[in-house]
C-alpha positions as CSV (number, residue, x, y, z in Angstrom):
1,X,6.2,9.7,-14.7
2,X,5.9,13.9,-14.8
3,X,2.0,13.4,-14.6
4,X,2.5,11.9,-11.5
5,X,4.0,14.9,-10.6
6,X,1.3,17.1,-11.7
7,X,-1.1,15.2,-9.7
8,X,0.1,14.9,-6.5
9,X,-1.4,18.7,-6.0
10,X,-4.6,17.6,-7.0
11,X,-4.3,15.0,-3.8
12,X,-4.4,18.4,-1.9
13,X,-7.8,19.8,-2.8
14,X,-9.6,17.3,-0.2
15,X,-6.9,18.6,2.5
16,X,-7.9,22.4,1.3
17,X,-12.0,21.4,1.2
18,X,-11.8,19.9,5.1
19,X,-9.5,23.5,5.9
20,X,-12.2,25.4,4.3
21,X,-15.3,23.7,5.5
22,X,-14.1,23.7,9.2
23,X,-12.5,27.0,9.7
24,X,-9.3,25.2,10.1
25,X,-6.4,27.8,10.4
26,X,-2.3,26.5,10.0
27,X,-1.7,27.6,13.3
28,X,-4.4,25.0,14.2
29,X,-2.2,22.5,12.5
30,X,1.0,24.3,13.7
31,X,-0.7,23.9,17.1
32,X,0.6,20.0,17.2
33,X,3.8,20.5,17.8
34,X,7.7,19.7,16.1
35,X,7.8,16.4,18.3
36,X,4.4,14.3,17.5
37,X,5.2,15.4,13.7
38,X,8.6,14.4,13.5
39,X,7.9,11.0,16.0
40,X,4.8,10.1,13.2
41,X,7.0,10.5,10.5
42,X,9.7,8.4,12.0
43,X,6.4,5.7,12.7
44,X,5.9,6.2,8.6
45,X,9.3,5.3,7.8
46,X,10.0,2.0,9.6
47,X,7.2,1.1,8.5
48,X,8.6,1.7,4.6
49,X,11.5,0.7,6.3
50,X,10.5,-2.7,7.1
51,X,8.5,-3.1,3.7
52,X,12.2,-2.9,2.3
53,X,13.7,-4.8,4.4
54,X,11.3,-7.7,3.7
55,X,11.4,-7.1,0.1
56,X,15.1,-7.6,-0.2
57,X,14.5,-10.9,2.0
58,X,12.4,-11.9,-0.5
59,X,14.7,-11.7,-2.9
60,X,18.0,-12.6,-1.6
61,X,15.6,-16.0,-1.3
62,X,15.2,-17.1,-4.2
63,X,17.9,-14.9,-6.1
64,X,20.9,-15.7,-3.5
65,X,23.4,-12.5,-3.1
66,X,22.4,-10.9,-6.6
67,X,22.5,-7.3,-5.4
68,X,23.3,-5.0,-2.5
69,X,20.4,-5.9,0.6
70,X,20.3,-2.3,1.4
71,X,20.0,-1.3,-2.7
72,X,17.2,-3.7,-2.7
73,X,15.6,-2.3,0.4
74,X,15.9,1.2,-1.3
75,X,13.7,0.4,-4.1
76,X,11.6,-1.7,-2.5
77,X,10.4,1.8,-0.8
78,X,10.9,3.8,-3.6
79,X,8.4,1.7,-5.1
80,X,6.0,3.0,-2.8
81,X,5.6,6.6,-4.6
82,X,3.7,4.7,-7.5
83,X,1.1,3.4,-4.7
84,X,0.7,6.8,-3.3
85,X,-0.4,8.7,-6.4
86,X,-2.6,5.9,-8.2
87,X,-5.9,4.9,-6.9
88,X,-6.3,1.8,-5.1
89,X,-2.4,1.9,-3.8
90,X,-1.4,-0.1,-6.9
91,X,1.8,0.2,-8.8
92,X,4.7,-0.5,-6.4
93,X,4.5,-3.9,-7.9
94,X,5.1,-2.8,-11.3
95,X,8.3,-0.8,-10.4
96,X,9.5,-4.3,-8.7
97,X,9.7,-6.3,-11.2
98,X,10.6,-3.2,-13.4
99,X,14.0,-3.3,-11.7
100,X,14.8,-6.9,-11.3
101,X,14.1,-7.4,-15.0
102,X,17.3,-4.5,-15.1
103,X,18.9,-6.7,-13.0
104,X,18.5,-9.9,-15.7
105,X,16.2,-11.6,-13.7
106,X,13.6,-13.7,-15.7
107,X,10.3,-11.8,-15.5
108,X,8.7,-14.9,-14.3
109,X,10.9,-15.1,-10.9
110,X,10.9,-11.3,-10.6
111,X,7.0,-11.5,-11.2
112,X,7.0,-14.2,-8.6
113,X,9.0,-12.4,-5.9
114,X,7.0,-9.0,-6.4
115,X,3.8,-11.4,-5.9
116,X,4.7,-12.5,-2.3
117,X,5.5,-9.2,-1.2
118,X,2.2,-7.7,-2.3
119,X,0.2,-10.7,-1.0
120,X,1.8,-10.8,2.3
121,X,1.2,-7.2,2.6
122,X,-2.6,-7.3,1.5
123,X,-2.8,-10.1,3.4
124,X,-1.1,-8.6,7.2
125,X,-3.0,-5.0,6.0
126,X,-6.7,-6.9,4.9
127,X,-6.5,-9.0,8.3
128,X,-5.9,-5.8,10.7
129,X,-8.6,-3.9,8.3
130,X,-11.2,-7.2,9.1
131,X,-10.3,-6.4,13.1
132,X,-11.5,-2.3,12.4
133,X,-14.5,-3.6,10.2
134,X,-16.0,-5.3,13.3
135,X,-15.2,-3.4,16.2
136,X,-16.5,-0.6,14.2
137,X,-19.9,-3.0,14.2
138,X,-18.9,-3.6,17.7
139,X,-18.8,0.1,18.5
140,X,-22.2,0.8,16.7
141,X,-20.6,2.3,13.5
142,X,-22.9,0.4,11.4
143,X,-22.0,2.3,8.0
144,X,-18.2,2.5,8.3
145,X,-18.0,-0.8,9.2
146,X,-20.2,-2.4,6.5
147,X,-18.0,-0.5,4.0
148,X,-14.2,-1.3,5.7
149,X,-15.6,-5.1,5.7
150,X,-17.0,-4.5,2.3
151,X,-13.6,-3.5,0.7
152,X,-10.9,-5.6,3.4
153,X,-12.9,-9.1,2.6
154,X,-13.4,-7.9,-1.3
155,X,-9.4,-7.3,-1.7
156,X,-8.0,-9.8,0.6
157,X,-9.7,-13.0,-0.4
158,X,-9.0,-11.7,-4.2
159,X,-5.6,-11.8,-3.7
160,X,-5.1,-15.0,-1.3
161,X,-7.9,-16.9,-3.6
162,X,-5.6,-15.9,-6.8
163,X,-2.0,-16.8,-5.0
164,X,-3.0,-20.0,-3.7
165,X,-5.2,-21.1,-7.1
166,X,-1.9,-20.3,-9.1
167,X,-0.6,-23.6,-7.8
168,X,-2.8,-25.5,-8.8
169,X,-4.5,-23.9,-12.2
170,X,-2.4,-21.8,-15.0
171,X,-4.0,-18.9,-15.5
172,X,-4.4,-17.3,-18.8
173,X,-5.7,-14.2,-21.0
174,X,-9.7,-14.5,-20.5
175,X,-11.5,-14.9,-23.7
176,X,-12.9,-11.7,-23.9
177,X,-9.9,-9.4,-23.7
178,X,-8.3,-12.2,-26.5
179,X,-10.9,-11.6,-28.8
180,X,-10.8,-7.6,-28.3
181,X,-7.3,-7.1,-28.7
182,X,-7.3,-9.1,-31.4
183,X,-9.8,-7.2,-33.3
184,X,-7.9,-4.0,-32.3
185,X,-4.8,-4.6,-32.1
186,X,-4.5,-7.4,-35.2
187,X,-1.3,-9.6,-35.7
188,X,0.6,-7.3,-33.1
189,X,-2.3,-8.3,-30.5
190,X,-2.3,-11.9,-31.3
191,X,1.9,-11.5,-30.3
192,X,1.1,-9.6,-27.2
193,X,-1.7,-12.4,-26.1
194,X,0.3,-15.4,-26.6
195,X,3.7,-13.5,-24.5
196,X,1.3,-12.8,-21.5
197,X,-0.4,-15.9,-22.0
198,X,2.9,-17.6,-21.6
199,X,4.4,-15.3,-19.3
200,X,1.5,-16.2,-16.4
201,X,2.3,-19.7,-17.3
202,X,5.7,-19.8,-16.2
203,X,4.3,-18.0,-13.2
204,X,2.0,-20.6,-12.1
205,X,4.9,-23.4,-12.7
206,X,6.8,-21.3,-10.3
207,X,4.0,-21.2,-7.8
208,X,3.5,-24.6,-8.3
209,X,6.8,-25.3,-7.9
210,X,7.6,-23.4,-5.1
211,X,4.3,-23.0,-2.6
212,X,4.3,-26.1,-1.4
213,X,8.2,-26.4,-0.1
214,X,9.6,-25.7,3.4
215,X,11.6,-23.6,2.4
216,X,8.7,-21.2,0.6
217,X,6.3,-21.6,3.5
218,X,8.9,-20.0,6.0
219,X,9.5,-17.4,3.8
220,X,5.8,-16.6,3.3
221,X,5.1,-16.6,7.2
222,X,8.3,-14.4,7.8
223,X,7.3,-12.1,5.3
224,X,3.7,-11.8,6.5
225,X,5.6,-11.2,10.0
226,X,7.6,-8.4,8.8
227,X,4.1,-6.7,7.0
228,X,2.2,-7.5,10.2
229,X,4.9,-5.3,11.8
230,X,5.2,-2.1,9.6
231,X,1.2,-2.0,9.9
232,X,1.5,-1.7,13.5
233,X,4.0,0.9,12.7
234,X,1.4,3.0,10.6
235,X,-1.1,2.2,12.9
236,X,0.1,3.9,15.9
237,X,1.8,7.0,13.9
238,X,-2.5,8.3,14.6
239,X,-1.7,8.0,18.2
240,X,1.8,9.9,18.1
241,X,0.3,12.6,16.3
242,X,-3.0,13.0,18.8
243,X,-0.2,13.5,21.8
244,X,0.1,16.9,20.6
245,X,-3.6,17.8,20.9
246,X,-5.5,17.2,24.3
247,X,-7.5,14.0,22.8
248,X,-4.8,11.5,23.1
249,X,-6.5,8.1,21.8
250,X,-4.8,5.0,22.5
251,X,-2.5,2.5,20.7
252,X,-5.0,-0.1,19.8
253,X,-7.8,2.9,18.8
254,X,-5.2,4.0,17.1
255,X,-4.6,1.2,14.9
256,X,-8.3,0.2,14.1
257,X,-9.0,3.8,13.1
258,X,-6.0,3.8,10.7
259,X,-6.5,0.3,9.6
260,X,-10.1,1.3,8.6
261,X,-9.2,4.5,7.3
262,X,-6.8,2.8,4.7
263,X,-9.3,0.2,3.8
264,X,-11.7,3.2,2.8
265,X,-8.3,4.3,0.8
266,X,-8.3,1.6,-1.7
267,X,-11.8,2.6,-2.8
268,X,-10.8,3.7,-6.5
269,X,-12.0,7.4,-6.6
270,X,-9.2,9.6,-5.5
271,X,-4.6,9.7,-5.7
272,X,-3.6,8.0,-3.1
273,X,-7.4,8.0,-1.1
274,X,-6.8,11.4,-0.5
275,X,-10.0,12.5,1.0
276,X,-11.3,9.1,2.5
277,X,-8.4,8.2,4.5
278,X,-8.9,11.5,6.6
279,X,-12.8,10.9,6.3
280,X,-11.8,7.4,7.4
281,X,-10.2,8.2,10.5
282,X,-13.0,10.6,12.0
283,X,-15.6,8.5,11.2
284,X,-14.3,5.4,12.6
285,X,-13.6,7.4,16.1
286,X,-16.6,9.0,16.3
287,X,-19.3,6.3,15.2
288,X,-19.9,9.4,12.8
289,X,-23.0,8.9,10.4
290,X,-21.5,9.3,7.3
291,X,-22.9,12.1,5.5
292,X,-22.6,14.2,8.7
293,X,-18.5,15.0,9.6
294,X,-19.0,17.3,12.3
295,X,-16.9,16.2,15.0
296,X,-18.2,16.1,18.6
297,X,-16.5,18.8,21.5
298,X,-13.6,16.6,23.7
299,X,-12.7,14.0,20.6
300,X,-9.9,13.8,17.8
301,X,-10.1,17.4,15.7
302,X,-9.3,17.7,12.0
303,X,-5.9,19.6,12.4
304,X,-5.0,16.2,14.2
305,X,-6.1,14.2,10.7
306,X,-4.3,16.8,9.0
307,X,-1.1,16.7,10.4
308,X,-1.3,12.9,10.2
309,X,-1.9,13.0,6.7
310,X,0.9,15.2,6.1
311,X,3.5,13.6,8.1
312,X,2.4,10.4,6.7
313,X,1.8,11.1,3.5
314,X,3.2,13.7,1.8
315,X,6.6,13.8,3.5
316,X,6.8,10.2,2.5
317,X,5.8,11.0,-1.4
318,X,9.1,13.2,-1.7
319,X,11.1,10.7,0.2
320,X,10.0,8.0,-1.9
321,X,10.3,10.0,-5.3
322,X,14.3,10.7,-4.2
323,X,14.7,7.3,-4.0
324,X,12.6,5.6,-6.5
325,X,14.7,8.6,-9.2
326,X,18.0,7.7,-7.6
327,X,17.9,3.7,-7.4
328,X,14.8,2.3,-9.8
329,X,14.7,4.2,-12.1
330,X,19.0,4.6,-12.6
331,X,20.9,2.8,-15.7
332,X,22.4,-0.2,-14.2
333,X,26.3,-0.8,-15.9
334,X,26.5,-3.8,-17.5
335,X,28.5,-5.7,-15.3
336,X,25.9,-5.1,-12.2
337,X,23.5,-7.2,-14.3
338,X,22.9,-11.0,-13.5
């Protein structure tokens, strides 16, 4: 975990490139104001808020009362500092079933539950990202919205394609990685194969098991509602933060330019998409070309994208460290455990 640590500064250097490149000053980000700062922030954390809140409806699901909702809720967000400093936003997942395995849950039901949180979310996030792709199109932003369709379709047909298969295929190891870890990793390999082999197993029973009941569907749709939500949430937090400049854009301009922007995100090249978020955001307002960020007079400035990426961003990171530390990552006593 301490290189995470370490390279959270190195998700500053784009932040310090735009600053240097356009002669932005910090009173030019001061310049905002407290309000549209603390009101984005406040956007930032329902919308982690509500990512907890569905989590721990997730699981108090298919687990019944197992643990506090509000614990739950709290890791579920913690969770969230993983996705902030890898590429891709990947990780949260991990820390999930992490803690229910703490917990005693079987890793096949915490597996399971961490699995319809993250496809509900791709699936809410990839459907509002598909919206920015094609009003980009719509708007005449020909290469920004080639590449949000690009990555929104890529990563959110993956994802349903994979949950939906799993009920009616068991998926295993593919050949080549068996064969490689084999020759690596000898006897010890051949173990680790057949537990993950067996391990995705009971995973598919489960999906098999469970996709097609009343019960599953509601929870899928509810959960999907709930993700739906805390996008719209992050979505407008662009608009708070532009009240404090005199280029207010509005709430659905908002949302389709943060949408795209985090679409550009997942691309796998920096922590957390620093750098293409904020590129994201200006080229999706401005039908920019691309390889030419210089903003036009009368539109959304840089110290707006700034302060947005700050207030949603990296306030978030050390809110989300406290309680990732504090909750997942704590020694659970013995008699807490199912």
């Amino acid at each position: 975990m301490n290189w995470r640590i370490i390279a959270i500064p190195a998700t500053l250097i784009p932040i310090f490139i735009i600053a240097i490149q356009f002669d932005i000053k910090i009173e030019d980000v001061l310049a905002i104001g407290l309000l549209p700062f603390v009101a984005a922030i406040i956007a930032i954390m329902i919308k982690l808020g509500l990512q907890g809140i569905k989590f721990a409806y997730i699981s108090r699901k298919y687990l019944g009362k197992f643990d506090s909702f509000w614990k739950l809720s709290g890791v579920r967000i913690g969770s969230e500092f993983i996705k902030f400093t890898t590429p891709m936003f990947v990780g949260a997942e991990f820390v999930i079933i992490y803690y229910l395995h703490k917990k005693g849950v079987a890793p096949s039901k915490s597996t399971w539950i961490a699995i319809m949180d993250i496809v509900t979310e791709v699936f809410a996030g990839g459907l509002l990202s598909i919206m920015a792709g094609i009003f980009a199109l719509m708007k005449g932003a020909y290469v920004v919205g080639v590449i949000i369709l690009g990555i929104s379709i890529t990563v959110t047909s993956l994802w349903m394609v994979l949950f939906f298969l799993s009920s009616r295929k068991t998926f295993q190891v593919p050949g080549i990685f068996v064969n490689l870890t084999k020759q690596f990793a000898k006897e010890k390999g051949t173990k680790y194969i057949e537990q993950t082999n067996s391990w995705m197993e009971e995973i598919c029973i489960m999906s098999r098991k469970n996709l097609k009941t009343t019960e599953s569907k509601k929870v899928f749709t509810i959960s999907f509602l709930f993700s739906l939500t805390s996008w719209l949430f992050y979505g407008i937090s662009f608009m708070i933060i532009t009240m404090g400049t005199s280029s207010v854009i509005g709430i659905f301009d908002s949302i389709m330019a943060v949408m795209g922007a985090n679409a550009i995100g997942n691309l796998p090249i920096t922590l957390g998409g620093s750098g293409l978020a904020e590129f994201g955001i200006i080229a999706y307002l401005n039908n920019l070309d691309p390889f030419n960020l210089t903003i036009p007079q009368g539109t959304v400035t840089w110290n707006a994208v700034i302060d947005w990426r700050i207030a949603t961003y990296y306030v978030p990171i050390v809110i989300t460290w406290l309680l990732l530390v504090k909750l997942a990552l704590s020694k659970i006593p013995k008699k807490e455990k199912s």
